[in-house]
TORTOR-951443 format. One record per residue (C-alpha): residue number from 1; residue in three letters; chain; x negated, y, z negated. Coordinates in steps of 0.05 Angstrom, whole numbers, plus 5000, padded with zeros to 4 digits. Each point is the difference from the previous one (the first is absolute). Layout:
TORTOR-951443
@dodren->NUM; lomi->ala; seza->A; u->X; v->Y; w->Z
...
//
This chain:
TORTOR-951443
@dodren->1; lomi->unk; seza->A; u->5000; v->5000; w->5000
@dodren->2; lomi->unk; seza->A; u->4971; v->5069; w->5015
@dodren->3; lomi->unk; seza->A; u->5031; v->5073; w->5008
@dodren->4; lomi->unk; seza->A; u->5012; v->5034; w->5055
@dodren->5; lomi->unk; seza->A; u->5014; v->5076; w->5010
@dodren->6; lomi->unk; seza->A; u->5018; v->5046; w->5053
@dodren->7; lomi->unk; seza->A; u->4959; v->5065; w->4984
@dodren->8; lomi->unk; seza->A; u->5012; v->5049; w->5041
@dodren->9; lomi->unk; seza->A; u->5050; v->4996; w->5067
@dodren->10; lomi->unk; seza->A; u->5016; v->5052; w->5061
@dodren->11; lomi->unk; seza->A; u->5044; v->4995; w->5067
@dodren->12; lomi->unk; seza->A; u->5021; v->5036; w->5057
@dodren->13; lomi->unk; seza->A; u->5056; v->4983; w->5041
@dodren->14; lomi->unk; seza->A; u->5041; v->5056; w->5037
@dodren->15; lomi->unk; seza->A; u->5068; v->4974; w->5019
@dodren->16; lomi->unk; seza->A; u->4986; v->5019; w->5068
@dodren->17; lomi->unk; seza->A; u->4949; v->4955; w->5026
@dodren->18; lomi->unk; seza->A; u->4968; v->5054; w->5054
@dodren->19; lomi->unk; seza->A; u->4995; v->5054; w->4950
@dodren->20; lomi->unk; seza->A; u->4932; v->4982; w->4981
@dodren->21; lomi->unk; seza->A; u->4945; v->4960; w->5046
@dodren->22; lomi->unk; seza->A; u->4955; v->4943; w->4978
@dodren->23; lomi->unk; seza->A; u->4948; v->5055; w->5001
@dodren->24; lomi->unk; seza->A; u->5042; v->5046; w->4957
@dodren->25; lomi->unk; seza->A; u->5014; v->4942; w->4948
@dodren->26; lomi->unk; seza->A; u->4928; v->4974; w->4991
@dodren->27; lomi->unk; seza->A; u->4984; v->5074; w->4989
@dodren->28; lomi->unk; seza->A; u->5048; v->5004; w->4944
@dodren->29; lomi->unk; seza->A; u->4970; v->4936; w->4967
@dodren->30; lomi->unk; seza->A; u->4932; v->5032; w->5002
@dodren->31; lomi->unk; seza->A; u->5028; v->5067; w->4963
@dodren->32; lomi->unk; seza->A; u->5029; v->4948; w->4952
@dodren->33; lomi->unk; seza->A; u->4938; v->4954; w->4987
@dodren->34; lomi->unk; seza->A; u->4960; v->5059; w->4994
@dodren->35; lomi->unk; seza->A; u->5029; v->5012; w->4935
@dodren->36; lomi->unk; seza->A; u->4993; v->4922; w->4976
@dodren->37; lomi->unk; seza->A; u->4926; v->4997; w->5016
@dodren->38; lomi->unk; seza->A; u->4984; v->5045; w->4937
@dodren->39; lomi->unk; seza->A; u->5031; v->4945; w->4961
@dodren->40; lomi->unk; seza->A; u->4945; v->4952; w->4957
@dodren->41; lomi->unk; seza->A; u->5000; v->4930; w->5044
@dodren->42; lomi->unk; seza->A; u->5026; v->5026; w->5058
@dodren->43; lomi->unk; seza->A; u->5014; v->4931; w->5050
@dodren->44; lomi->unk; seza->A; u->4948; v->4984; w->5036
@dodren->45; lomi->unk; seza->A; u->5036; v->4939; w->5034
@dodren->46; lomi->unk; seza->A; u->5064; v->5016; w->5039
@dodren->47; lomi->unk; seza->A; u->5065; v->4961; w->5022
@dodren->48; lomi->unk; seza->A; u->5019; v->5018; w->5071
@dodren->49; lomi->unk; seza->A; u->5071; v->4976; w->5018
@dodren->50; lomi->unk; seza->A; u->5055; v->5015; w->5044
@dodren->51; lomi->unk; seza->A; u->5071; v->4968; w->5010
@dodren->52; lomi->unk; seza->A; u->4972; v->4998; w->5080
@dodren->53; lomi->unk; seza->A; u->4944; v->4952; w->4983
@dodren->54; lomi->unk; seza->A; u->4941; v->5026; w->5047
@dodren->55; lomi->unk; seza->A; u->5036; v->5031; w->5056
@dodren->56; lomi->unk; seza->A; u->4993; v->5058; w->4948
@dodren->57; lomi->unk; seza->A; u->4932; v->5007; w->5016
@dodren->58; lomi->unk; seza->A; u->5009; v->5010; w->5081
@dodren->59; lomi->unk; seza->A; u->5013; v->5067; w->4974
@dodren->60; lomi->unk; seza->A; u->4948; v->5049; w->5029
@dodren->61; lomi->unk; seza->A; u->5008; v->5048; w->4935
@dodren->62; lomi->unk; seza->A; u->4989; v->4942; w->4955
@dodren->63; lomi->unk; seza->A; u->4944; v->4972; w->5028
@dodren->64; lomi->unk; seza->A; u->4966; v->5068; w->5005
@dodren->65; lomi->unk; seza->A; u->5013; v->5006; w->4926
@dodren->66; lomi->unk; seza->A; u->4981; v->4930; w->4976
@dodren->67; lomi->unk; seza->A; u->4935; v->5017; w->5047
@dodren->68; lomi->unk; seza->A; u->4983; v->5058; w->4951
@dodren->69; lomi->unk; seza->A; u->5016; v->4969; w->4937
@dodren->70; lomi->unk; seza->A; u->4971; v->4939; w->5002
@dodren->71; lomi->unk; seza->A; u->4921; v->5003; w->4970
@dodren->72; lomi->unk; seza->A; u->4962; v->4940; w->4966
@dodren->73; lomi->unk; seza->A; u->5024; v->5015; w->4937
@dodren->74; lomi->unk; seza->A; u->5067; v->4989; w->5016
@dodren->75; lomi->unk; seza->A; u->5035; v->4936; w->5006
@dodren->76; lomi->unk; seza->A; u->5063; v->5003; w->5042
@dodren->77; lomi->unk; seza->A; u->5048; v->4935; w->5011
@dodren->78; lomi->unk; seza->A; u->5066; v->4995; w->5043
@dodren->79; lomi->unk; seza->A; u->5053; v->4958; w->4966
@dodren->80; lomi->unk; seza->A; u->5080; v->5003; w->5015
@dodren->81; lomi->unk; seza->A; u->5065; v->4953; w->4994
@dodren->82; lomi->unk; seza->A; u->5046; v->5045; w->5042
@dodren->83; lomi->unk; seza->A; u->5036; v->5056; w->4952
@dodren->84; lomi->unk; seza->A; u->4982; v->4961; w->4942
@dodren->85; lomi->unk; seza->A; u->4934; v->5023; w->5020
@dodren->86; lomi->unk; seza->A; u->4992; v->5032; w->4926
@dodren->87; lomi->unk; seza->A; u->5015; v->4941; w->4969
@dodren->88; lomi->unk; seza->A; u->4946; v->4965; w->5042
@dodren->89; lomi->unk; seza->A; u->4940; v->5048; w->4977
@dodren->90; lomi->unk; seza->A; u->5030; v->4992; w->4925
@dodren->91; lomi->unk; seza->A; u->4993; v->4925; w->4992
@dodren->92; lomi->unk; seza->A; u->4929; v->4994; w->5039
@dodren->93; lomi->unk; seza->A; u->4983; v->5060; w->4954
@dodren->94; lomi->unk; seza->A; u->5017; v->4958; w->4947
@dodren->95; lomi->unk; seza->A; u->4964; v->4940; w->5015
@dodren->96; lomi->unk; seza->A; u->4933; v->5041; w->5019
@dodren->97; lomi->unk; seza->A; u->4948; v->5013; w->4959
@dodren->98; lomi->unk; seza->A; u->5008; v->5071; w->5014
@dodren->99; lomi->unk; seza->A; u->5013; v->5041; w->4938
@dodren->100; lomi->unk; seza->A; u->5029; v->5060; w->5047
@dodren->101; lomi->unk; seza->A; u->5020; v->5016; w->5063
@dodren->102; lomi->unk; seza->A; u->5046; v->5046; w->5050
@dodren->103; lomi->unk; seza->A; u->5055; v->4975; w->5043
@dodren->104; lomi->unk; seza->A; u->5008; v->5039; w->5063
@dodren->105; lomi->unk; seza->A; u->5067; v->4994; w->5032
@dodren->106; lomi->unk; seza->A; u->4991; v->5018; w->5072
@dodren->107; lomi->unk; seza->A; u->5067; v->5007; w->5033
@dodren->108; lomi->unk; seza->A; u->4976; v->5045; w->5056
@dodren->109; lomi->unk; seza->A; u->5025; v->4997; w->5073
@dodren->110; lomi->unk; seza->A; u->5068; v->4992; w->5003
@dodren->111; lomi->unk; seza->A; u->5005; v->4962; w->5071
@dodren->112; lomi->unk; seza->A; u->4948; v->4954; w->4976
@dodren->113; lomi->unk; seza->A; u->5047; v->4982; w->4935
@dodren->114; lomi->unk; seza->A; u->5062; v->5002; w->5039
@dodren->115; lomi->unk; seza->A; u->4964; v->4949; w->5047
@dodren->116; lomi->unk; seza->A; u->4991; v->4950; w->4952
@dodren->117; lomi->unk; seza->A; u->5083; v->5000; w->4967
@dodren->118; lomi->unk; seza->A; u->5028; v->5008; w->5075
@dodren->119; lomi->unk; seza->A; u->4953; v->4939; w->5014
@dodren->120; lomi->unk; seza->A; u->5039; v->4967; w->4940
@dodren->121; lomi->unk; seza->A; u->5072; v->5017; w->5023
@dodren->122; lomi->unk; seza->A; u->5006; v->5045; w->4940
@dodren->123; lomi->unk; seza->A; u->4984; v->5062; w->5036
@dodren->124; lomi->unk; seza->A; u->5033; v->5058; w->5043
@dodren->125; lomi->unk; seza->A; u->5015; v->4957; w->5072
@dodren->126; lomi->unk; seza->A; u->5065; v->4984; w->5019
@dodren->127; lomi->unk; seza->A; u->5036; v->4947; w->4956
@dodren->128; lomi->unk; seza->A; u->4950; v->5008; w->4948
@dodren->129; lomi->unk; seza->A; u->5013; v->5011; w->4921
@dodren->130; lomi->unk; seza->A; u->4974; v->5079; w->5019
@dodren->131; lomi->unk; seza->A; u->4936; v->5006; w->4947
@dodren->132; lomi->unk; seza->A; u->4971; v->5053; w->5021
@dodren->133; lomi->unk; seza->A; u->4927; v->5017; w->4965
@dodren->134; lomi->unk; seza->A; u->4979; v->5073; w->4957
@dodren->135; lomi->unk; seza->A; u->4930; v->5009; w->5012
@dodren->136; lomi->unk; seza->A; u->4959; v->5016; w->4936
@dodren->137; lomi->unk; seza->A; u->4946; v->4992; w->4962
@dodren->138; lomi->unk; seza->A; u->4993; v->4977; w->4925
@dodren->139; lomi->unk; seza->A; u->4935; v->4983; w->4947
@dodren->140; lomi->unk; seza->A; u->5001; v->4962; w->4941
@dodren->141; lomi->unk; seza->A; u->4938; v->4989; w->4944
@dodren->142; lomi->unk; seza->A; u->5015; v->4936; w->4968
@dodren->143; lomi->unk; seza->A; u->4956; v->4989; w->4940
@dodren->144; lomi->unk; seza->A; u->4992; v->4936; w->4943
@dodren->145; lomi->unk; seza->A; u->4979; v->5054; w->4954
@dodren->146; lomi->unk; seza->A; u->5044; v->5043; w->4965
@dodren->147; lomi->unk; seza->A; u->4993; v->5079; w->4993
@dodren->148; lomi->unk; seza->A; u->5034; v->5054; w->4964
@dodren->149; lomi->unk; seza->A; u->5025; v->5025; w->5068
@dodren->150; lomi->unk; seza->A; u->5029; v->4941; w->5039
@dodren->151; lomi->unk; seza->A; u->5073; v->4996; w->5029
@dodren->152; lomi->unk; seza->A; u->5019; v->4941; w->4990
@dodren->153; lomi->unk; seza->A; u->4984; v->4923; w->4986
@dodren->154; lomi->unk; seza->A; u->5020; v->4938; w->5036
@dodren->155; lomi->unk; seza->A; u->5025; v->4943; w->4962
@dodren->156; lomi->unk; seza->A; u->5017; v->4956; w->5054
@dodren->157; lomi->unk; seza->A; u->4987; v->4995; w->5080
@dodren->158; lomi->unk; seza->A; u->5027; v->4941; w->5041
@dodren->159; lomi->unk; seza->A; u->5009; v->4992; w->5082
@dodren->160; lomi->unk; seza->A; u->5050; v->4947; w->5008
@dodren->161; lomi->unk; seza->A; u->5008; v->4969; w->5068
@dodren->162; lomi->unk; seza->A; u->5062; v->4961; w->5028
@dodren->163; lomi->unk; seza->A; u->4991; v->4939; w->5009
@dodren->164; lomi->unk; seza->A; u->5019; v->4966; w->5075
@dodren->165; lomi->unk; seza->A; u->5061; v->4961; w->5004
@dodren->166; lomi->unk; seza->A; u->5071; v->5002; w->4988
@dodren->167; lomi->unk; seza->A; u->5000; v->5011; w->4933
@dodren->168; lomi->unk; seza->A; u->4940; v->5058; w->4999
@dodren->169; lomi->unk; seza->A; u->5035; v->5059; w->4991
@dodren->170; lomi->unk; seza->A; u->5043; v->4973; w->4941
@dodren->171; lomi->unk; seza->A; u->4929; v->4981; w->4967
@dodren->172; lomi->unk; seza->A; u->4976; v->5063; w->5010
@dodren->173; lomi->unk; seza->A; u->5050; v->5029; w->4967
@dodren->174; lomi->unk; seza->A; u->4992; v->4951; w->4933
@dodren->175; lomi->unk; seza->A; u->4929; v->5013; w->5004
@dodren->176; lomi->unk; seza->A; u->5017; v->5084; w->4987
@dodren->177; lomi->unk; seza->A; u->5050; v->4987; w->4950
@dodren->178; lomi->unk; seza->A; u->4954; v->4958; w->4963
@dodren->179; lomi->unk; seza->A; u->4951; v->5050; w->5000
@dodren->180; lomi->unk; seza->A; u->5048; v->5053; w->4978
@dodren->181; lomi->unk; seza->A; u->5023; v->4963; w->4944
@dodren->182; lomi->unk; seza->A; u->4932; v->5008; w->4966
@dodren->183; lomi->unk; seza->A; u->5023; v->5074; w->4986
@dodren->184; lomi->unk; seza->A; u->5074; v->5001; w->5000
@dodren->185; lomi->unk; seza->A; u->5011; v->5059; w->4978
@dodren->186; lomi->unk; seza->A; u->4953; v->5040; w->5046
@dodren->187; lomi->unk; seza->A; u->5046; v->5039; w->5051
@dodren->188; lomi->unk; seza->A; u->4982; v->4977; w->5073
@dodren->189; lomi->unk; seza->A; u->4988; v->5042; w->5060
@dodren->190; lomi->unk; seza->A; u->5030; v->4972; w->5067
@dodren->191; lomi->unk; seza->A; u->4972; v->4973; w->5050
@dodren->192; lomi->unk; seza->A; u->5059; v->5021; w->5042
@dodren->193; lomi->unk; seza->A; u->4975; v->5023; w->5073
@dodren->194; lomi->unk; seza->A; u->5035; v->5009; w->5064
@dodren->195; lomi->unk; seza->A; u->4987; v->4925; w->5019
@dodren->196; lomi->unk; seza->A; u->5046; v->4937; w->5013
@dodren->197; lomi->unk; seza->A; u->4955; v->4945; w->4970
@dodren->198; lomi->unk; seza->A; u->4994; v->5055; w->4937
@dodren->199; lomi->unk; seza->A; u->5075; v->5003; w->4999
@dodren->200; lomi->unk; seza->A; u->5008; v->4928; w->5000
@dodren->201; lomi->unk; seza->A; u->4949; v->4992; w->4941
@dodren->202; lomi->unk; seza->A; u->5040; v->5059; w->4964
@dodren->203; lomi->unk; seza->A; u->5065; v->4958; w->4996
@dodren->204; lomi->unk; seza->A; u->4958; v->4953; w->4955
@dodren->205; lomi->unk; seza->A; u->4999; v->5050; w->4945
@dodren->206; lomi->unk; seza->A; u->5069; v->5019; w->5010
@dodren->207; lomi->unk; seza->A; u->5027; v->5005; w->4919
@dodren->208; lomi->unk; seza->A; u->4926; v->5040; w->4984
@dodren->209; lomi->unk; seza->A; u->4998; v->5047; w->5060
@dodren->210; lomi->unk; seza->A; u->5054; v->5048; w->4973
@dodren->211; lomi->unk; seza->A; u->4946; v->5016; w->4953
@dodren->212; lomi->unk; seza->A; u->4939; v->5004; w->5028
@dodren->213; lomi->unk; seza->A; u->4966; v->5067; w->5014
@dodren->214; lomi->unk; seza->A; u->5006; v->5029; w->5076
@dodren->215; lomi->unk; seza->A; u->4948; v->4986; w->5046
@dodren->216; lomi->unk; seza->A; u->4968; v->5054; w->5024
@dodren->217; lomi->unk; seza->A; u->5016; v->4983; w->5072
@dodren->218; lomi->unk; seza->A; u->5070; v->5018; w->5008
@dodren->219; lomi->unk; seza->A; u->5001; v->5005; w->5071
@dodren->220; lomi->unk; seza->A; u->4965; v->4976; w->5065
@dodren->221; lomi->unk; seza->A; u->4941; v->5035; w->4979
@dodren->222; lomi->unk; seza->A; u->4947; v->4948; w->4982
@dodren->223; lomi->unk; seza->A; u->4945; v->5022; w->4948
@dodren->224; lomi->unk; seza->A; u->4953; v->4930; w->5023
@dodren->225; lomi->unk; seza->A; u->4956; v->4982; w->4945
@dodren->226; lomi->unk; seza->A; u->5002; v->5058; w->4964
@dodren->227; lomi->unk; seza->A; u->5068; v->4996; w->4978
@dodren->228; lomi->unk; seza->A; u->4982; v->4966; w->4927
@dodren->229; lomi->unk; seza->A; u->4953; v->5057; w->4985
@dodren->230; lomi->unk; seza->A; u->5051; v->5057; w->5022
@dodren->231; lomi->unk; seza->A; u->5051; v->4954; w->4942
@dodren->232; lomi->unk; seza->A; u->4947; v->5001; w->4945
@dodren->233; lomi->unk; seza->A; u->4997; v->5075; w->5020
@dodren->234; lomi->unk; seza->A; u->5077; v->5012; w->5001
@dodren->235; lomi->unk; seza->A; u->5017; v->4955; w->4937
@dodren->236; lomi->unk; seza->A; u->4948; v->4989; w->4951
@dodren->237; lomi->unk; seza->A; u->4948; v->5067; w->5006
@dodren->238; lomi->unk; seza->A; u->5054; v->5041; w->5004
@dodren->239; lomi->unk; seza->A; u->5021; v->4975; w->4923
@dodren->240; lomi->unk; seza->A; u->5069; v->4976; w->5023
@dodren->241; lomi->unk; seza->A; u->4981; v->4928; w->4978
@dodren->242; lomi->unk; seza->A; u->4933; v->4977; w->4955
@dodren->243; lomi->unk; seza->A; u->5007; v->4926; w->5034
@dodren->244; lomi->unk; seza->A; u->5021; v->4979; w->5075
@dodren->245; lomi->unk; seza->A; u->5003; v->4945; w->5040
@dodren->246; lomi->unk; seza->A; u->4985; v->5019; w->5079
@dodren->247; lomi->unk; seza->A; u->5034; v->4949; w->5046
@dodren->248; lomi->unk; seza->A; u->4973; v->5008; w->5066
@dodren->249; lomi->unk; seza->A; u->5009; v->4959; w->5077
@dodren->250; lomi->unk; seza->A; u->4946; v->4978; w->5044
@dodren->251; lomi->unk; seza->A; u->4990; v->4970; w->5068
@dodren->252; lomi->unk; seza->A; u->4994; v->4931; w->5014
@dodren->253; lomi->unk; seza->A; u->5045; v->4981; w->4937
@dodren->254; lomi->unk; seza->A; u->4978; v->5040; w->4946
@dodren->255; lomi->unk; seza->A; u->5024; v->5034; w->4933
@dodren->256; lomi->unk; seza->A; u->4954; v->5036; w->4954
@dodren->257; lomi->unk; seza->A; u->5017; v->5002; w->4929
@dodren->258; lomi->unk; seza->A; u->4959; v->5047; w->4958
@dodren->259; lomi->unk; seza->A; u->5014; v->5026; w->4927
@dodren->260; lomi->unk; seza->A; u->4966; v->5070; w->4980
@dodren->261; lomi->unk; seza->A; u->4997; v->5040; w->4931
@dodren->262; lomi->unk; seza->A; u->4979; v->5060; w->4988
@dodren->263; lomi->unk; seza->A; u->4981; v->4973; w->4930
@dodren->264; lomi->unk; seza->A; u->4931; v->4985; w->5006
@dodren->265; lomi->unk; seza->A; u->4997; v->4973; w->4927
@dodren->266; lomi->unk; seza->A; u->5054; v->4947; w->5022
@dodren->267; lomi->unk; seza->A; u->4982; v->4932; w->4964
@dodren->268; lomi->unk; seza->A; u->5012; v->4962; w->5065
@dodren->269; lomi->unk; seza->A; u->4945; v->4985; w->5043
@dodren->270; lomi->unk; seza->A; u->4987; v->4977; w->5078
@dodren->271; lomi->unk; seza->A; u->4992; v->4932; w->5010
@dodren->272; lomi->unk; seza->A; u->4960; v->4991; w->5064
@dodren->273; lomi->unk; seza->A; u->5044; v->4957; w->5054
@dodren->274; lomi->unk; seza->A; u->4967; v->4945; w->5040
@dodren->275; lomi->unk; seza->A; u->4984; v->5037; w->5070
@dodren->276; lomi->unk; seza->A; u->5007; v->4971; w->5067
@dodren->277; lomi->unk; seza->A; u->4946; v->5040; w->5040
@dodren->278; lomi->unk; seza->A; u->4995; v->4999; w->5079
@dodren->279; lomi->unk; seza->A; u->4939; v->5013; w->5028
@dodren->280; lomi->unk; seza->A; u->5012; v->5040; w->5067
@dodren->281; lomi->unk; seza->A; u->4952; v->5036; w->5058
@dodren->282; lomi->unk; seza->A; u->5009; v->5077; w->5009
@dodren->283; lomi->unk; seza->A; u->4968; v->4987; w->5063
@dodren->284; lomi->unk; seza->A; u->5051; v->4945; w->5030
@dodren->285; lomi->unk; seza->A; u->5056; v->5029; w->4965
@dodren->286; lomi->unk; seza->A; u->4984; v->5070; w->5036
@dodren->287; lomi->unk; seza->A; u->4986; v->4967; w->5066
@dodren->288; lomi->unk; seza->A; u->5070; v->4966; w->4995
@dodren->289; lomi->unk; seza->A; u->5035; v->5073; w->4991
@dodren->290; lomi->unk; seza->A; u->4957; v->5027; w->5053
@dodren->291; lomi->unk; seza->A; u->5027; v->4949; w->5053
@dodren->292; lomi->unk; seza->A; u->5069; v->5020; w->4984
@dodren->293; lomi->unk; seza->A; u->4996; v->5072; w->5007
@dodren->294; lomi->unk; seza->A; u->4965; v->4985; w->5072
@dodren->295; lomi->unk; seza->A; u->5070; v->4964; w->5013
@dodren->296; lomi->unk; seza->A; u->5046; v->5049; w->4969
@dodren->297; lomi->unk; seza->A; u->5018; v->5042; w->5066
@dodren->298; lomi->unk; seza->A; u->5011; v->4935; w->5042
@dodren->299; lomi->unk; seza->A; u->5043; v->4962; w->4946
@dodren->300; lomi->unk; seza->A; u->5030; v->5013; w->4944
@dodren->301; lomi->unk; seza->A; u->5018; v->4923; w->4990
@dodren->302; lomi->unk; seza->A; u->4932; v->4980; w->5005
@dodren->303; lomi->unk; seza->A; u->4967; v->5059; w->4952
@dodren->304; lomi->unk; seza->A; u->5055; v->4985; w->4948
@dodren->305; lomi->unk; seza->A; u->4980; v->4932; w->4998
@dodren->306; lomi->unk; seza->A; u->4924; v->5009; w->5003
@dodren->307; lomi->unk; seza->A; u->5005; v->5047; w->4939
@dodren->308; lomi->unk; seza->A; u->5047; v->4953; w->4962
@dodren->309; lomi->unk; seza->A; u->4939; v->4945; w->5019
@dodren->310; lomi->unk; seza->A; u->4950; v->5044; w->4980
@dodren->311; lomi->unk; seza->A; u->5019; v->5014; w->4923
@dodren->312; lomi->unk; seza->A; u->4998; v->4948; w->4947
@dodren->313; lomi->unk; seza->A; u->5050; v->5013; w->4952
@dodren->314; lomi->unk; seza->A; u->5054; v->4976; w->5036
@dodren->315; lomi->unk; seza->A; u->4978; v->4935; w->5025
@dodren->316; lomi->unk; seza->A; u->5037; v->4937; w->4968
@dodren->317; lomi->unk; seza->A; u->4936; v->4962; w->4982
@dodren->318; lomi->unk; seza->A; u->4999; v->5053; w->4948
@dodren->319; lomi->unk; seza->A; u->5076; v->4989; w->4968
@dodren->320; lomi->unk; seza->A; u->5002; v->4972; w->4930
@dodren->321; lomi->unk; seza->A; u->4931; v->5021; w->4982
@dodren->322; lomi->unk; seza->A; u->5008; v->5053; w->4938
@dodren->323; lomi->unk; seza->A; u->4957; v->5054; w->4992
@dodren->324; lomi->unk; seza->A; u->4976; v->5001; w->5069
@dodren->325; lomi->unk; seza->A; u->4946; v->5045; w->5021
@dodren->326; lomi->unk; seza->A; u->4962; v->5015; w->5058
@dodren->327; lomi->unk; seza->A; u->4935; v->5032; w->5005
@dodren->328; lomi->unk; seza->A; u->4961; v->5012; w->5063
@dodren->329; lomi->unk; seza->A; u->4922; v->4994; w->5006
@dodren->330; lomi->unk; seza->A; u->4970; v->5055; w->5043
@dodren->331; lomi->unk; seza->A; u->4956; v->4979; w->5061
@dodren->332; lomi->unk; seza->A; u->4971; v->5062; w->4999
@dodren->333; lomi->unk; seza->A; u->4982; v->5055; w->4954
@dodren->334; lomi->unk; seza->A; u->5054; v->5060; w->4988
@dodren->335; lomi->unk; seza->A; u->4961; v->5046; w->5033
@dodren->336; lomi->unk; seza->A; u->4997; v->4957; w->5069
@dodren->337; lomi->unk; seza->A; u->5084; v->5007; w->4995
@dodren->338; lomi->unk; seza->A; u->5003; v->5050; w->5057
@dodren->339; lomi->unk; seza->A; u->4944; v->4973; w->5035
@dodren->340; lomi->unk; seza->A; u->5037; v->4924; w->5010
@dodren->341; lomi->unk; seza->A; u->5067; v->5021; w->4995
@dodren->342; lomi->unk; seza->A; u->5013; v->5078; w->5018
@dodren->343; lomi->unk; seza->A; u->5050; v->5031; w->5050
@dodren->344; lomi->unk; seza->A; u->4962; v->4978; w->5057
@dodren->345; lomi->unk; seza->A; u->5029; v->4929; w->4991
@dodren->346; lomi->unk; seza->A; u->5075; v->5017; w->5000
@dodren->347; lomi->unk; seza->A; u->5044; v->5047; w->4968
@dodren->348; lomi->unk; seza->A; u->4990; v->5014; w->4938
//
């Protein structure tokens, strides 16, 4: 058993998605960081993730930025389990030897995220459930040592998966009420979104929903993986509530469940879970998002479906397996980003 503390937290996300460019956000998160790196133990070891796996990084801004940032002293990895993405970099956190370190939530480029849900059939094309992604930016310093200043702690962190078969969704939804029941009285934020397999899994809670805390999505608008973090904002810094749980959907099958208080003193610590860990290429992974944006203008069948191929998180192998989390192994050094995988090799 250990503890495990959020310290300090920050996000932007405009509700209009072309207010600010992926230049524009990453700009703000400097301003921001620049006031954290004062701070004694500042991270030295940094959680990249993004509810778009690495088609984030096909971004030109991004890869500019990660080009500048990225010196020896710094250890950057890329992890992500679709918008459960938080969740992800939490539980390898936990079970790293790392004492600190910051999560970067890069939800930049908005036709690069909306790629990936109309890919799923959760997106904005015709017939779909009409998701449509909020661009942002969001930064989190998780910590397993407790200050005077921190916002809050985090007693429990779980990833459950559906499992395949008939019977799947119904286990699913035994496995979350199981893991609610350890804190019954701990008022629940939905995991309500505009989405038909999330509507389905809703009527499984149908006696507790009535009351359950809104979701902060209460429209089409779809906050991707920062969504949790906005709710910890909304619900437990702003004093409304000292404890919370944060239910929250991701791709391929997924529900996060996370409980936060912003009691650092609580007696309840974080049990680390056993991690399943996939071990993925940047390099092939960017290649594979590369070949579909060379088919985009010719089909949109065939880019749909090369995209869909392309990420991990929803691919069936991966169903039943809790606590999933993926983590990609650069081929090549940050700085090289632009040089193997700039503009000049598709739109970007």
């Amino acid at each position: 058993m250990m503890d495990l503390f959020i310290r300090r937290s920050w996000f932007l996300q405009p509700a209009n998605s072309e207010a600010l460019s992926s230049t524009a956000l990453l700009q703000a998160l400097d301003r921001e960081l620049a006031s954290w790196k004062n701070e004694v133990d500042f991270p030295s070891f940094w959680y990249l993730t993004s509810a778009a796996e690495v088609n984030v990084l096909l971004d030109d801004s991004l890869q500019s930025w990660l080009s500048q940032r990225a010196q020896p002293d710094l250890q950057l990895d890329f992890v992500a389990s679709a918008c459960t993405s938080w969740h992800a970099a939490i539980l390898d956190f936990a079970s790293s030897e790392q004492q600190d370190v910051l999560v970067v939530q890069l939800e930049l480029n908005q036709y690069r995220q909306q790629d990936c849900l109309d890919s799923l059939g959760i997106g904005i094309q015709p017939e779909q459930d009409g998701l449509s992604v909020v661009t942002g930016i969001a930064v989190s310093w998780l910590s397993k040592v407790a200050t005077a200043c921190d916002e809050a702690k985090i007693l429990e962190c779980d990833l459950l998966s559906q499992p395949s078969g008939l019977d799947g969704l119904l286990q699913l939804i035994r496995l979350v009420r199981r893991r609610l029941a350890t804190a019954p009285d701990t008022p629940v934020v939905s995991f309500d979104i505009h989405s038909r397999w999330g509507k389905q899994l809703l009527k499984g809670f149908s006696q507790q929903v009535r009351h359950w805390l809104t979701s902060v999505e209460s429209d089409q608008q779809h906050f991707l993986s920062i969504k949790p973090l906005r709710e910890m904002h909304t619900y437990l810094l702003s004093q409304q509530h000292r404890e919370i749980w944060i239910l929250t959907l991701g791709g391929g099958g997924r529900i996060g469940c996370l409980r936060l208080t912003s009691d650092s003193n609580h007696p309840h610590g974080f049990i680390p879970r056993a991690v399943h860990r996939q071990r993925l290429t940047l390099d092939a992974s960017l290649r594979q998002f590369q070949a579909a944006l060379a088919v985009k203008e010719h089909s949109a069948d065939a880019f749909y479906a090369m995209v869909r191929s392309a990420m991990s998180y929803p691919q069936k192998r991966f169903r039943g397996h809790h606590n999933q989390v993926f983590h990609w192994h650069p081929s090549h050094s940050w700085q090289q980003l632009p040089q193997h995988y700039g503009a000049q090799y598709g739109e970007a």
